[in-house]
N, C-alpha and C positions, 0 to 999 in steps of 0.2 A: 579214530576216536569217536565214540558215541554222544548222541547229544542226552542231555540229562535234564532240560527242562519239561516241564509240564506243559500236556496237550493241554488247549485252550479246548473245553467239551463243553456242550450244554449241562450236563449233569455237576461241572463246577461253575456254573455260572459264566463263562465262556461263550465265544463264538466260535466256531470251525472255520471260517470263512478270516482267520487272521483279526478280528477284534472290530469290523467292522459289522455294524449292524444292515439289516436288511432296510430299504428304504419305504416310502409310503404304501404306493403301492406292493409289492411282495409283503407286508404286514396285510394289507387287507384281504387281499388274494387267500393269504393262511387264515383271517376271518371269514371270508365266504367260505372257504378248502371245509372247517370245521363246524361251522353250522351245516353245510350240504353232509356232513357226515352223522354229523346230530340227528338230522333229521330222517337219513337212509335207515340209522338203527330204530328212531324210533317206530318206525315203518317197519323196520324187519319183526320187529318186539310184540307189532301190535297184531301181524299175521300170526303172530303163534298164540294169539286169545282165542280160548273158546268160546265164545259168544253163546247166551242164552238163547232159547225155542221163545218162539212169544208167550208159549204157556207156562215154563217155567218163570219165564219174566214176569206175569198175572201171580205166578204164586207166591211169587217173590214179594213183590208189590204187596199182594194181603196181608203176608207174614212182619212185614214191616209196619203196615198200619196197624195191625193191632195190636203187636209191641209197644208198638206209640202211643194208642189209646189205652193200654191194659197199666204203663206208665204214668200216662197223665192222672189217669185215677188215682193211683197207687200215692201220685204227690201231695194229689190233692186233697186226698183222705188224710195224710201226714199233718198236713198245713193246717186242715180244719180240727182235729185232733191237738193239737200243740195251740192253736189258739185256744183253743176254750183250757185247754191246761192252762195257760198264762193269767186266762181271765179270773179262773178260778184262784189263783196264787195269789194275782197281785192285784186283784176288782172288788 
């Protein structure tokens, strides 16, 4: 005769180990286990960056500052603009 009850799996919630949980330490063991893996990937991940040239970096840099100040303009014109509408509306 075959048995017909359900294996105890982690996938339903279960232990493999007969319903006994692992004790202090083998829980932190499996916390060290996964951050030391965390950390190999993120290391693996960060070898496959292509890293900028210093002088693409320099270009980068310009291209961002003067977005930023072609921006702040851009807001500031809005803001001086919109006020003196208000003023004119309601002054």
């Amino acid at each position: 005769m075959t048995d017909t009850r359900p294996v105890a799996t982690p996938e339903r919630g279960g232990t493999p180990s007969g319903g006994r949980r692992p004790g202090l330490l083998a829980r932190l063991g499996g916390l060290f286990a996964r951050i030391g893996l965390y950390y190999r990937q993120v290391v693996a991940e960060l070898r496959k960056v292509i890293w900028p040239t210093r002088k693409e970096l320099v270009n980068y840099t310009w291209v961002v500052l003067i977005f930023v100040a072609v921006m702040i303009a851009f807001v500031s014109l809005c803001d001086w603009g919109f006020s003196k509408a208000i003023l004119k509306v309601f002054g």
